[in-house]
N, C-alpha and C positions, 0 to 999 in steps of 0.2 A: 664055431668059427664062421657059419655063414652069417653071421650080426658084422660081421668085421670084415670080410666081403663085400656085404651091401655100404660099410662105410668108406672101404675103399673107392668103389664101382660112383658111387656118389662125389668123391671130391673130383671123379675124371669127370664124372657131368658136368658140374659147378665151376670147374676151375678148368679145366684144361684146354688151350690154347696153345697159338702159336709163339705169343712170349712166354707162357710159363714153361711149354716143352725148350725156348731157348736159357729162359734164366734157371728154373730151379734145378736143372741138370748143373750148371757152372754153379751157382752155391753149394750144392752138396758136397760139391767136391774141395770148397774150402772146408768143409769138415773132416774131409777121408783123415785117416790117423789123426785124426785133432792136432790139422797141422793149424789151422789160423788162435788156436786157443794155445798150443805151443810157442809158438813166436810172440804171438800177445804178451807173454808170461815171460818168457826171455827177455823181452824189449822190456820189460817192468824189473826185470832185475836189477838194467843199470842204473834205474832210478831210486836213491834211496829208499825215498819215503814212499815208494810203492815196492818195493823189494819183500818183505813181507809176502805183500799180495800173490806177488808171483810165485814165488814158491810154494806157497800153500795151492795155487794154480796146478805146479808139475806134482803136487801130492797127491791131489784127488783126482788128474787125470791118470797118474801110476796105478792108481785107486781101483778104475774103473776099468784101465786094461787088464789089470790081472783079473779082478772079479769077474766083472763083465762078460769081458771078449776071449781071455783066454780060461777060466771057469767056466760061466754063467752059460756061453754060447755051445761049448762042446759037451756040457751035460744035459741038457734039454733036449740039443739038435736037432731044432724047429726050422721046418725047410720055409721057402720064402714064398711070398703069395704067389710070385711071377712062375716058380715052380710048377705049381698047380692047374696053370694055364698056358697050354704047350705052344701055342702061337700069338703069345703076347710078347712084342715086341718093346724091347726096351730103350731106354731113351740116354741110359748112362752103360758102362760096362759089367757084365756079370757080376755078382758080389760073388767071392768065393768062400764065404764062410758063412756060419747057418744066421738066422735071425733074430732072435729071441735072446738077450737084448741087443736093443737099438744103441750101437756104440756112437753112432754119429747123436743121439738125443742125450746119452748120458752123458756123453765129454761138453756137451755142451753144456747144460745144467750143473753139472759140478764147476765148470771155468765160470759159468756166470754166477753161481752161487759164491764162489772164490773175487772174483772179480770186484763184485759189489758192496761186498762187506766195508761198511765205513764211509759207504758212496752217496753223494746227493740221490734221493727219488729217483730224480730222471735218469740218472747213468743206470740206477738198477734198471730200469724201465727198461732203456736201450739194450743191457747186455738179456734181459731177458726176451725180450722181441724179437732178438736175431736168436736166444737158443728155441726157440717156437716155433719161429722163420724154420730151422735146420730143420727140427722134428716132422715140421709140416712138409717140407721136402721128401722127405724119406718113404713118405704117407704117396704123397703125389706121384712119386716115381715109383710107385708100386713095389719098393722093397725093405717093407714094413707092415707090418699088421699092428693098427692101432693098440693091443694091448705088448708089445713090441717097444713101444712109443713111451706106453703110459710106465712100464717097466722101467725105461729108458730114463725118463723124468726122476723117478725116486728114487732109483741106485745113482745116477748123477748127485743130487743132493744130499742122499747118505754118506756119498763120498766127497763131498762138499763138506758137511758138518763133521766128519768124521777126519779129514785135512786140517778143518780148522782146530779139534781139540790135539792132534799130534803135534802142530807147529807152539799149539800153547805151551805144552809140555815141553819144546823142546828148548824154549825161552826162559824154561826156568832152568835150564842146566847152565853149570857157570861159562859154556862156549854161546849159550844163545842170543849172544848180545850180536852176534853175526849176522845176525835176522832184523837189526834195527837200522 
């Protein structure tokens, strides 16, 4: 754990400032409950020809609350780095639930993993840049340990790939034409 310390303690060298202490407090928080990847996905429903997308969006974010945040996080029950350091001051509000995974990194990769499927290059680019953005937030606000992060990234995309083969399946039932 102290490798991942020194990478925390490193990005406050490197990056931290008075606009990062302003901005990446306010981004993270379009990720709290994966509200901006819920809305995103909402707003794609009333579109047909993105309807698909969104749904397979509210799957592997269902995906990733149950596994994740209400499994993942209360059998491990990995306290947080800011824990550890009884006079560090933080920059968003207490999280009150354990660390280990990073639910703000996995909803993110799973919405962008969902999102992009189908998408020019660059829109994948974009939706992955902003879920990296998030991840790296998490890292910078000190409530996150990198392997947190990296955990966060591949159960995101498990449940990414694992949305996309449910909605396949359910496109072959004779009601999945609802999905088109």
């Amino acid at each position: 754990m102290t490798w991942e310390f020194s990478v925390l303690d490193g990005i406050q060298h490197l990056f931290s400032s008075t606009w990062g202490n302003w901005f990446w407090p306010l981004f993270t928080k379009l990720g709290s409950g994966g509200i901006i990847w819920i809305l995103l996905a909402l707003w794609m429903l009333l579109v047909k020809k993105d309807r698909q997308r969104g749904v397979m969006t509210l799957v592997a974010l269902l995906l990733c609350l149950l596994v994740g945040n209400l499994l993942l996080k209360n059998i491990v029950a990995r306290e947080r780095p800011f824990s550890f350091l009884p006079n560090m001051g933080l920059l968003i509000a207490i999280p009150n639930d354990y660390s280990f995974p990073s639910g703000h990194t996995m909803s993110s990769f799973a919405a962008a993993y969902c999102l992009s499927l189908g998408r020019h290059w660059w829109v994948k680019v974009i939706y992955f840049t902003l879920a990296s953005a998030m991840a790296f937030s998490r890292l910078y606000l000190y409530v996150h340990f990198p392997t947190d992060i990296l955990a966060g990234v591949v159960l995101g995309l498990i449940s990414g790939i694992l949305a996309k083969k449910i909605i396949g399946q359910v496109k072959k039932q004779p009601w999945g034409h609802i999905l088109s």
